[in-house]
HTML snippet that shows the backbone in 3Dmol.js (N, CA, C, O; Angstrom):
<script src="https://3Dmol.org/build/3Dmol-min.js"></script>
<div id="view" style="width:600px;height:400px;position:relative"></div>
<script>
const pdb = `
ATOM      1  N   UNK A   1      96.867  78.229 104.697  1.00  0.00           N
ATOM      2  CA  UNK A   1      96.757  79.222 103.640  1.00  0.00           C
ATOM      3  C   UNK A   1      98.139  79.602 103.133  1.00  0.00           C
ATOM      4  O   UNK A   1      99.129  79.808 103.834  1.00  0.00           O
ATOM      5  N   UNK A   2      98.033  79.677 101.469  1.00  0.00           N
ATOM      6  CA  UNK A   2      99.494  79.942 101.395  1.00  0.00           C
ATOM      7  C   UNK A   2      99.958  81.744 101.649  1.00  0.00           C
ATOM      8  O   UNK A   2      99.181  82.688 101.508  1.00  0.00           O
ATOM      9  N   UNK A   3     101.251  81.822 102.002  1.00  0.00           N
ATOM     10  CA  UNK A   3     101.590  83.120 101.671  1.00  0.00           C
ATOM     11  C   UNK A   3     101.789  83.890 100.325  1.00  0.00           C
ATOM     12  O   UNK A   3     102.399  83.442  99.353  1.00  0.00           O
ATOM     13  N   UNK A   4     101.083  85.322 100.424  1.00  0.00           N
ATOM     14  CA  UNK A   4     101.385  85.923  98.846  1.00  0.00           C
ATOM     15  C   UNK A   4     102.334  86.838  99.178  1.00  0.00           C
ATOM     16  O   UNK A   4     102.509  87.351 100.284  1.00  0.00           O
ATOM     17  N   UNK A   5     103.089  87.063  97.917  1.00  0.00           N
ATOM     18  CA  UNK A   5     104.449  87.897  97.915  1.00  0.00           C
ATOM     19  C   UNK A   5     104.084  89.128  96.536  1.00  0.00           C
ATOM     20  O   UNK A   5     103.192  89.161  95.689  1.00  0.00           O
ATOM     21  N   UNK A   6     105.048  89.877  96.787  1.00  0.00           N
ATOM     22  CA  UNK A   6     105.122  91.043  95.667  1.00  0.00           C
ATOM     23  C   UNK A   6     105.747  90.523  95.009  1.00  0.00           C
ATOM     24  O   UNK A   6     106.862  90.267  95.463  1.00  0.00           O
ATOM     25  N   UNK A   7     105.364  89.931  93.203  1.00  0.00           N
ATOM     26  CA  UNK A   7     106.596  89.516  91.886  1.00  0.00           C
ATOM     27  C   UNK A   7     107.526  90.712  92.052  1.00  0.00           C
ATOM     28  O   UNK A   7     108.679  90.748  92.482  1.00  0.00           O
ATOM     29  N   UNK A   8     106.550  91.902  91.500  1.00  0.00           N
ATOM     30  CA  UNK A   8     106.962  93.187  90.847  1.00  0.00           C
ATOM     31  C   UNK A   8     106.075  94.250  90.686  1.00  0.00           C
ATOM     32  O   UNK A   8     104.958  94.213  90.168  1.00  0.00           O
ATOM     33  N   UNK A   9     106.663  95.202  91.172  1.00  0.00           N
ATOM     34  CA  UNK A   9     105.751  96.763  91.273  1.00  0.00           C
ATOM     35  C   UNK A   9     106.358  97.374  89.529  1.00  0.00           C
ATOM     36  O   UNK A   9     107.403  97.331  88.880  1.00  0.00           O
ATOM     37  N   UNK A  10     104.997  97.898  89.369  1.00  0.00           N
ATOM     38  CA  UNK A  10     105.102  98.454  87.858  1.00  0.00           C
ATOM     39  C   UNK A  10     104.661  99.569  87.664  1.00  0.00           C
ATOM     40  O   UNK A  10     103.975 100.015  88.584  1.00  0.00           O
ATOM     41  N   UNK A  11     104.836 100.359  86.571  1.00  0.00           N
ATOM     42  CA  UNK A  11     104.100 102.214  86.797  1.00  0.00           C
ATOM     43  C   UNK A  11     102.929 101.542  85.814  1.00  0.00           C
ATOM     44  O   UNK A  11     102.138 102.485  85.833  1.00  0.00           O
ATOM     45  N   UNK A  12     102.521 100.895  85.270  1.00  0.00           N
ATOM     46  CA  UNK A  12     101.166 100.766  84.529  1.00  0.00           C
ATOM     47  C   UNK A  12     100.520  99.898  84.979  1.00  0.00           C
ATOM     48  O   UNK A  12     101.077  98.980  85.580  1.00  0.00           O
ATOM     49  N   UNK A  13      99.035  99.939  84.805  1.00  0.00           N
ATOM     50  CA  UNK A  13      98.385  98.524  84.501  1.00  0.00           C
ATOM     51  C   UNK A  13      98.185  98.211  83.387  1.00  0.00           C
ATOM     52  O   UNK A  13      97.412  97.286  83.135  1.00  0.00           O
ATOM     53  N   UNK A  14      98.725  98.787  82.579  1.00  0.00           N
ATOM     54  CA  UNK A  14      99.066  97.411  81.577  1.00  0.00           C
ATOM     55  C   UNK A  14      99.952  96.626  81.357  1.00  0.00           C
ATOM     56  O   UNK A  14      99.810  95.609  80.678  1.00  0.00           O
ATOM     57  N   UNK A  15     101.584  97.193  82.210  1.00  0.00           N
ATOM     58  CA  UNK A  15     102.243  96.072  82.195  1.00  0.00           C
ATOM     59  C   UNK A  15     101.821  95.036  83.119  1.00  0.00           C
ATOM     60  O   UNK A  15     102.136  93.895  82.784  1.00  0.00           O
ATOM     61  N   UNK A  16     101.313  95.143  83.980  1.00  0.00           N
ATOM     62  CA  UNK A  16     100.866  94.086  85.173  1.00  0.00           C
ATOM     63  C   UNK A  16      99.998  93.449  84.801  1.00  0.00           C
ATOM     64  O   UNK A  16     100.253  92.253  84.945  1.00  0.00           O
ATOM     65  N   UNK A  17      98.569  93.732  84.155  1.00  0.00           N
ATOM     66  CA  UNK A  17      97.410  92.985  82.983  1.00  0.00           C
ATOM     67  C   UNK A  17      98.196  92.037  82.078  1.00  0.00           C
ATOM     68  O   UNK A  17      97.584  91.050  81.670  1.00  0.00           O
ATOM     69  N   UNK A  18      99.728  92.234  81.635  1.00  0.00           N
ATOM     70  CA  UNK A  18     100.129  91.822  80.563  1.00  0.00           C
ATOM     71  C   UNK A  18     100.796  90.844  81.529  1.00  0.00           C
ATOM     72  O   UNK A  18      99.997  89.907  81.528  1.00  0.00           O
ATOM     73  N   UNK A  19     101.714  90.541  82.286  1.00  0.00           N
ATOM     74  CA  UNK A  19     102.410  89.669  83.536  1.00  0.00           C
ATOM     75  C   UNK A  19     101.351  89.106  83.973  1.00  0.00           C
ATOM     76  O   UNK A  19     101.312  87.927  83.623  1.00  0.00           O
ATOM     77  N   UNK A  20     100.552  89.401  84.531  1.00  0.00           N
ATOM     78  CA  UNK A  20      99.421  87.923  85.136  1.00  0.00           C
ATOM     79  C   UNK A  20      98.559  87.399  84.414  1.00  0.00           C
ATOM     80  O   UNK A  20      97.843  86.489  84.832  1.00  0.00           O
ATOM     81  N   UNK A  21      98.471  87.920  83.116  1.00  0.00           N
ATOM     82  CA  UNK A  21      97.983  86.836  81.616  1.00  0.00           C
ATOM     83  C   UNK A  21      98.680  86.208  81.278  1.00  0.00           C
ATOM     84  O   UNK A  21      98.186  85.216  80.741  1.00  0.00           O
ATOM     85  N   UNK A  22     100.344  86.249  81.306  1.00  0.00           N
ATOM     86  CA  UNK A  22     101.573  85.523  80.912  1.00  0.00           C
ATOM     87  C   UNK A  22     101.413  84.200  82.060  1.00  0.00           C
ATOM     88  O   UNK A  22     101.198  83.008  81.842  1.00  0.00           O
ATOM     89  N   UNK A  23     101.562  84.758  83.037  1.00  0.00           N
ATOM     90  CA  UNK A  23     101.582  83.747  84.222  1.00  0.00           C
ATOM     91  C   UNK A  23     100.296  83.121  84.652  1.00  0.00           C
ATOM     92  O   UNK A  23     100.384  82.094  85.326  1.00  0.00           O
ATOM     93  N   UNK A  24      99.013  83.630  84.336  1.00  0.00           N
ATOM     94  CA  UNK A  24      98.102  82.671  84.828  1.00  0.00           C
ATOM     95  C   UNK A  24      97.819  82.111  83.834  1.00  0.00           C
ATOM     96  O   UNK A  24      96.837  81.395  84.029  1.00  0.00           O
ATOM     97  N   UNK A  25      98.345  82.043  82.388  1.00  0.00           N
ATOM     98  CA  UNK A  25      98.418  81.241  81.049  1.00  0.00           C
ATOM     99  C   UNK A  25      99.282  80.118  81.121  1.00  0.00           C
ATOM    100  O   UNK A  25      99.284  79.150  80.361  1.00  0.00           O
ATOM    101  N   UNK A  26     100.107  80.353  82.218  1.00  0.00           N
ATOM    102  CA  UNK A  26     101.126  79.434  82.213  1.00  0.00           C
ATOM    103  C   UNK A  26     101.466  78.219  83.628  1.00  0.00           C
ATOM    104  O   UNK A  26     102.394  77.435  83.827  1.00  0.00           O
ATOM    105  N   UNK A  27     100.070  78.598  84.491  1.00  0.00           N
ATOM    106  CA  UNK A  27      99.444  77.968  85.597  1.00  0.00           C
ATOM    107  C   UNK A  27      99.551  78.330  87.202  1.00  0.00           C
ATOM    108  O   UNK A  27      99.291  77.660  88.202  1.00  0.00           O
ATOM    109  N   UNK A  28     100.071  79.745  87.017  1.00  0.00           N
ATOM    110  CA  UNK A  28     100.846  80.585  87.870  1.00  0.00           C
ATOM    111  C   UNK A  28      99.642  81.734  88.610  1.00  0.00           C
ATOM    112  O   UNK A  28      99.480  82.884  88.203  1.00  0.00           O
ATOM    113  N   UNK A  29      98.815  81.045  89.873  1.00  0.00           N
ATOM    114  CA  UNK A  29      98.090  82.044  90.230  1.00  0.00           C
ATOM    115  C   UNK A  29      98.722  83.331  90.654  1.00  0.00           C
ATOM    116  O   UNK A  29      99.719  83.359  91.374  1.00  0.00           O
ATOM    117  N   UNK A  30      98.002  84.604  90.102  1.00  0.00           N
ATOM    118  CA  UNK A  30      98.664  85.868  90.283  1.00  0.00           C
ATOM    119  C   UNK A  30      97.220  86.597  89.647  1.00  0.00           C
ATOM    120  O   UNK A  30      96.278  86.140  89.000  1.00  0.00           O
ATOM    121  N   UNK A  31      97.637  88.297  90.304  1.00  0.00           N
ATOM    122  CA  UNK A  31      96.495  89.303  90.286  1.00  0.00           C
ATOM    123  C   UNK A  31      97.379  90.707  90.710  1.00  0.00           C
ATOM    124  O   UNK A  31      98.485  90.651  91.248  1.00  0.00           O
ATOM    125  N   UNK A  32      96.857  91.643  90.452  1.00  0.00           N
ATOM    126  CA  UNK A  32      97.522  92.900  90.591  1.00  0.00           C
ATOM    127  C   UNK A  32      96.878  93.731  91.366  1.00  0.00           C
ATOM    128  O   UNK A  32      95.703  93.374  91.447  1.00  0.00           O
ATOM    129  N   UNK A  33      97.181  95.026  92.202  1.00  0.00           N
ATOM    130  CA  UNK A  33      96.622  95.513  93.076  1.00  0.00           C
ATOM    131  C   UNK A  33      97.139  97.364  92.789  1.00  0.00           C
ATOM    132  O   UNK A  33      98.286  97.761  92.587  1.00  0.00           O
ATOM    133  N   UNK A  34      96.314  97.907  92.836  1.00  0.00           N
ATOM    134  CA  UNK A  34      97.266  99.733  92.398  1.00  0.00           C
ATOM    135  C   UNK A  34      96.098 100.415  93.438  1.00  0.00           C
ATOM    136  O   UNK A  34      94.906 100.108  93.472  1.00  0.00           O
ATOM    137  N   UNK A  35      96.658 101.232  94.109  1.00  0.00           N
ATOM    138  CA  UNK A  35      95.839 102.041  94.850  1.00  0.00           C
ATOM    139  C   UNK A  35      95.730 103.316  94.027  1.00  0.00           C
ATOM    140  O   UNK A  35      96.503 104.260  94.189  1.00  0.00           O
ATOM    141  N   UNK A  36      94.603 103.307  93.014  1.00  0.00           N
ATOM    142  CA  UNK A  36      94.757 104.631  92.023  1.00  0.00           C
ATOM    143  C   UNK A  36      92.858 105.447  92.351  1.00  0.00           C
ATOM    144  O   UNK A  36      92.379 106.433  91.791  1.00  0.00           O
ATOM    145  N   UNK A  37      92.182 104.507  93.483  1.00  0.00           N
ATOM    146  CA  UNK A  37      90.907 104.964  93.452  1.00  0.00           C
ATOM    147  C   UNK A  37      90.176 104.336  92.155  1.00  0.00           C
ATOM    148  O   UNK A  37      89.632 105.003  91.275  1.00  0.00           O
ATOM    149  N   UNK A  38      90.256 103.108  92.198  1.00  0.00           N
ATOM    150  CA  UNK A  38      89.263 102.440  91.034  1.00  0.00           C
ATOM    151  C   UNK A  38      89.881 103.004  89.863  1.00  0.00           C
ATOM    152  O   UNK A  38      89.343 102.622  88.824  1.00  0.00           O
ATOM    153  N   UNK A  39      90.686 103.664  89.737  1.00  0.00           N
ATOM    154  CA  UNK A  39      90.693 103.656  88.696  1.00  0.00           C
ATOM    155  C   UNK A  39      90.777 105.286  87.711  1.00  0.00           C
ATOM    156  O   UNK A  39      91.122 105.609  86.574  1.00  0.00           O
ATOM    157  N   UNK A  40      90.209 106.015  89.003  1.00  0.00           N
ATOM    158  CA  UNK A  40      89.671 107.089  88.758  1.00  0.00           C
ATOM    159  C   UNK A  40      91.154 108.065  88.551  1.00  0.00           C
ATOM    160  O   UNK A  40      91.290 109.025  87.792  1.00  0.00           O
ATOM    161  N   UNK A  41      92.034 107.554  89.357  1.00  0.00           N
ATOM    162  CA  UNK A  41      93.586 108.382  89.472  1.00  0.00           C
ATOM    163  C   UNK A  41      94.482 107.847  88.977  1.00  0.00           C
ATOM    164  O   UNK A  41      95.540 107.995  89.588  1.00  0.00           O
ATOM    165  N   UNK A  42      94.529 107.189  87.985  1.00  0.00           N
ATOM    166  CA  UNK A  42      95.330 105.960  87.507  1.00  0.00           C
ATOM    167  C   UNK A  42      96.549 106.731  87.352  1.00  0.00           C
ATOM    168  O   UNK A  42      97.511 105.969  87.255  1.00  0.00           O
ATOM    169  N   UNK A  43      96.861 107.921  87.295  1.00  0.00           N
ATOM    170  CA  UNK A  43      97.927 108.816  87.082  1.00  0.00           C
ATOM    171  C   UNK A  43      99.186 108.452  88.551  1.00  0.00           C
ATOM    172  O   UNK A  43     100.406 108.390  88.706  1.00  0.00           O
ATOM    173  N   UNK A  44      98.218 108.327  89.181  1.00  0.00           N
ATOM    174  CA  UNK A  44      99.253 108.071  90.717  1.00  0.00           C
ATOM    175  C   UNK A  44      99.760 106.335  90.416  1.00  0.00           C
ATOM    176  O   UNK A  44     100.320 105.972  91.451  1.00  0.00           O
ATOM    177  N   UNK A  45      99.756 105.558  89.722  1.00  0.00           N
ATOM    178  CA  UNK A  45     100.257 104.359  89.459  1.00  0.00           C
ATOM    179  C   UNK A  45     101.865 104.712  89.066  1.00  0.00           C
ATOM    180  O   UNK A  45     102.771 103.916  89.319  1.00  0.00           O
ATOM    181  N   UNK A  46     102.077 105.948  88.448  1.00  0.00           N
ATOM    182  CA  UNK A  46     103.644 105.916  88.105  1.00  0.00           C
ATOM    183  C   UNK A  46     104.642 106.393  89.492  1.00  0.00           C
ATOM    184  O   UNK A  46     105.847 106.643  89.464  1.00  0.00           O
ATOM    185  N   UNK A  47     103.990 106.414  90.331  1.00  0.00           N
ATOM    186  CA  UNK A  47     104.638 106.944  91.972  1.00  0.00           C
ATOM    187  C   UNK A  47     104.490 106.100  92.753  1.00  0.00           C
ATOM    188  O   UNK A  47     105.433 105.781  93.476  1.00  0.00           O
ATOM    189  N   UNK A  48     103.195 105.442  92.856  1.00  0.00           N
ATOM    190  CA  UNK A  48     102.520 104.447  93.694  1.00  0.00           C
ATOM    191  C   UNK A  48     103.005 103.005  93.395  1.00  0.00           C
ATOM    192  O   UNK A  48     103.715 102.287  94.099  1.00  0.00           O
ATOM    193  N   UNK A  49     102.511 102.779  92.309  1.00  0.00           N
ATOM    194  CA  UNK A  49     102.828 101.363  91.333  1.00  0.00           C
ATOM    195  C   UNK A  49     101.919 100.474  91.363  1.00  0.00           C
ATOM    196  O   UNK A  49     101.506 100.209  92.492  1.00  0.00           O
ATOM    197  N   UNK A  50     101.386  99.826  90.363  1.00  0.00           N
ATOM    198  CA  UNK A  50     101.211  98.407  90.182  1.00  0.00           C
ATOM    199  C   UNK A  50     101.779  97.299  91.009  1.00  0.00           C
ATOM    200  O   UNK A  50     102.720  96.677  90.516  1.00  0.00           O
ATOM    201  N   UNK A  51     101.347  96.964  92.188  1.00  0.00           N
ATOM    202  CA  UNK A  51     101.527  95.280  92.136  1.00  0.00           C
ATOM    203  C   UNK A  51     101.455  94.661  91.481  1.00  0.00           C
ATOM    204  O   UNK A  51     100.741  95.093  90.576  1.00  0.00           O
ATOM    205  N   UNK A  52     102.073  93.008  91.177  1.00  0.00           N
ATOM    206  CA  UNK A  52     101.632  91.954  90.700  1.00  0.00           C
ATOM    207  C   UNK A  52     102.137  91.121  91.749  1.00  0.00           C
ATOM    208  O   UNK A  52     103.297  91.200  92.152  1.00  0.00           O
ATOM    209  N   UNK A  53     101.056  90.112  92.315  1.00  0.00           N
ATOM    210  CA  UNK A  53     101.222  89.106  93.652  1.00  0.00           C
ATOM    211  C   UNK A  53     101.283  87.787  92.802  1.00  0.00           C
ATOM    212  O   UNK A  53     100.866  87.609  91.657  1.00  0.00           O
ATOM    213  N   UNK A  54     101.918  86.894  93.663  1.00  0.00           N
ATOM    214  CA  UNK A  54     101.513  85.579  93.106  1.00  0.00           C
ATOM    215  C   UNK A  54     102.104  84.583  94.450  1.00  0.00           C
ATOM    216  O   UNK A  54     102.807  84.931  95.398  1.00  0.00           O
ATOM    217  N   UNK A  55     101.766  83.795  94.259  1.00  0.00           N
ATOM    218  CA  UNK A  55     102.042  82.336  95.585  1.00  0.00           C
ATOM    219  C   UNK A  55     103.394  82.500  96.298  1.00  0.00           C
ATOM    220  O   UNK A  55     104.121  82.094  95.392  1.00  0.00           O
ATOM    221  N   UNK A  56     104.054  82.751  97.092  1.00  0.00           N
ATOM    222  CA  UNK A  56     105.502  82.399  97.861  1.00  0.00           C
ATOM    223  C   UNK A  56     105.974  81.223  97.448  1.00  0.00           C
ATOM    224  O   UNK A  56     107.166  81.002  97.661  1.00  0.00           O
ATOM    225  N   UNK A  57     105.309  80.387  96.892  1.00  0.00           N
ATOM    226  CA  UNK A  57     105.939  79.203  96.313  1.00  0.00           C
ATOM    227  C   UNK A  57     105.738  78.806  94.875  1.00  0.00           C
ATOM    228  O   UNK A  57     106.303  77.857  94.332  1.00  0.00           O
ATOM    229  N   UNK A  58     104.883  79.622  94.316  1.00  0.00           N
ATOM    230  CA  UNK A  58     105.385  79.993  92.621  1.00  0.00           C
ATOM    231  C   UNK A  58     106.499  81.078  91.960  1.00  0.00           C
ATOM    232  O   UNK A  58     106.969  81.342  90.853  1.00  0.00           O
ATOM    233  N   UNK A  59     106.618  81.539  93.373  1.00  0.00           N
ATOM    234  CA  UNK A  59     107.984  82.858  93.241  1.00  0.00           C
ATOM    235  C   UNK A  59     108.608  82.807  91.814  1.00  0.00           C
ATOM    236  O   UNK A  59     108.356  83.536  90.855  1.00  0.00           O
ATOM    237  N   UNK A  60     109.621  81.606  91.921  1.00  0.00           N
ATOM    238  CA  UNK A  60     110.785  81.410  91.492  1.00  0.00           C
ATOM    239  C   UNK A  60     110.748  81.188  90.059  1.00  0.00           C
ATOM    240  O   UNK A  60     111.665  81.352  89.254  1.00  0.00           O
ATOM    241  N   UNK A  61     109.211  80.675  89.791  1.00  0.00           N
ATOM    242  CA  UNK A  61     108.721  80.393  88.501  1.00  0.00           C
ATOM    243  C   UNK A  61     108.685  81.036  87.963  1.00  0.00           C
ATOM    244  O   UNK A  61     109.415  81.305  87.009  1.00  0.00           O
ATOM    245  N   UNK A  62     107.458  81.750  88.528  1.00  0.00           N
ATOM    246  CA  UNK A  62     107.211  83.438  88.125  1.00  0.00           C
ATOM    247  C   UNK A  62     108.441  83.836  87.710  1.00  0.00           C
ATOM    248  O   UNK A  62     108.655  83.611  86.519  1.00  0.00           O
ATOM    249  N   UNK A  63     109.324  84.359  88.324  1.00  0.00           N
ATOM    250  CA  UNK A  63     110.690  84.927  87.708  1.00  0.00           C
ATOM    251  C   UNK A  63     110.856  84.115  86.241  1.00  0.00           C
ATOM    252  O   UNK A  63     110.705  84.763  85.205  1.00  0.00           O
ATOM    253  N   UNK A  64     111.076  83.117  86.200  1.00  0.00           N
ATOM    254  CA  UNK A  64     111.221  82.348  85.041  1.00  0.00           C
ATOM    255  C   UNK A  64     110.695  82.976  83.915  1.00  0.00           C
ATOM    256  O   UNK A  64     111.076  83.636  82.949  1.00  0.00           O
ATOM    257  N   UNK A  65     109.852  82.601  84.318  1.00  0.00           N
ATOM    258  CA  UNK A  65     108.733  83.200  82.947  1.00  0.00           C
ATOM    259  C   UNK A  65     108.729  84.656  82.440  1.00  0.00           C
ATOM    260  O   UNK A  65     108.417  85.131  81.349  1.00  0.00           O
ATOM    261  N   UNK A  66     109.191  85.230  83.621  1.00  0.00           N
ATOM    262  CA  UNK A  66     109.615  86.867  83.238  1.00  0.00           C
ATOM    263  C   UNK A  66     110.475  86.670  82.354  1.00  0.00           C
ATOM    264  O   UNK A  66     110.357  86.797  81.135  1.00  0.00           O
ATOM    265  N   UNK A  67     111.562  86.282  83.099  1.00  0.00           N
ATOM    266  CA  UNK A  67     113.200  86.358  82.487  1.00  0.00           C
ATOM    267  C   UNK A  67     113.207  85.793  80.873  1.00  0.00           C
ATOM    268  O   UNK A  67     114.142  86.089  80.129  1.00  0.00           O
ATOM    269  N   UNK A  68     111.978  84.887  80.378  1.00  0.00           N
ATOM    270  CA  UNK A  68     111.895  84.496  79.113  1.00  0.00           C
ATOM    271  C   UNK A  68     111.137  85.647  78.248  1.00  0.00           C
ATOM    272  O   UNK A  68     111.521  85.696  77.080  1.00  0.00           O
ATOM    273  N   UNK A  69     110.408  86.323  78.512  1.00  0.00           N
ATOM    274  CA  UNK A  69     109.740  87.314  77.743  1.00  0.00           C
ATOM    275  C   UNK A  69     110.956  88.673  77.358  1.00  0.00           C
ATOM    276  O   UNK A  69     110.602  89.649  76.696  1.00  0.00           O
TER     277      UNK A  69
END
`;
const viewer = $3Dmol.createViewer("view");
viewer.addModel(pdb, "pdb");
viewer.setStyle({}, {cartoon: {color: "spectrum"}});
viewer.zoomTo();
viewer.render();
</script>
């Protein structure tokens, strides 16, 4: 099984919605994770943060593709 890593912690989900559409558009499995209660506390995302995960061995890519946007 591969290992998953943290890309980047974010205060929204929409920047993180917007990063793993970039990257899984671009063949880069990735998904985001926020402990906000479904959804219900989304306010605690600017303290807490947005994850965005992706492969230990798409890492470097991932960065790539950041660094171009």
């Amino acid at each position: 099984m591969k290992k998953l890593i943290v890309l980047k912690t974010l205060s929204s989900q929409i920047e993180a919605d917007f990063i793993v559409g970039l990257l899984n558009s671009n063949g880069i499995y990735s998904f985001s994770t926020a402990d906000d209660c479904g959804g219900v506390q989304s306010f605690m995302n600017s303290s807490i943060g947005v994850k965005v995960w992706v492969k230990e061995g798409d890492f470097e890519k991932a960065l790539f593709y950041l660094e171009e946007e």
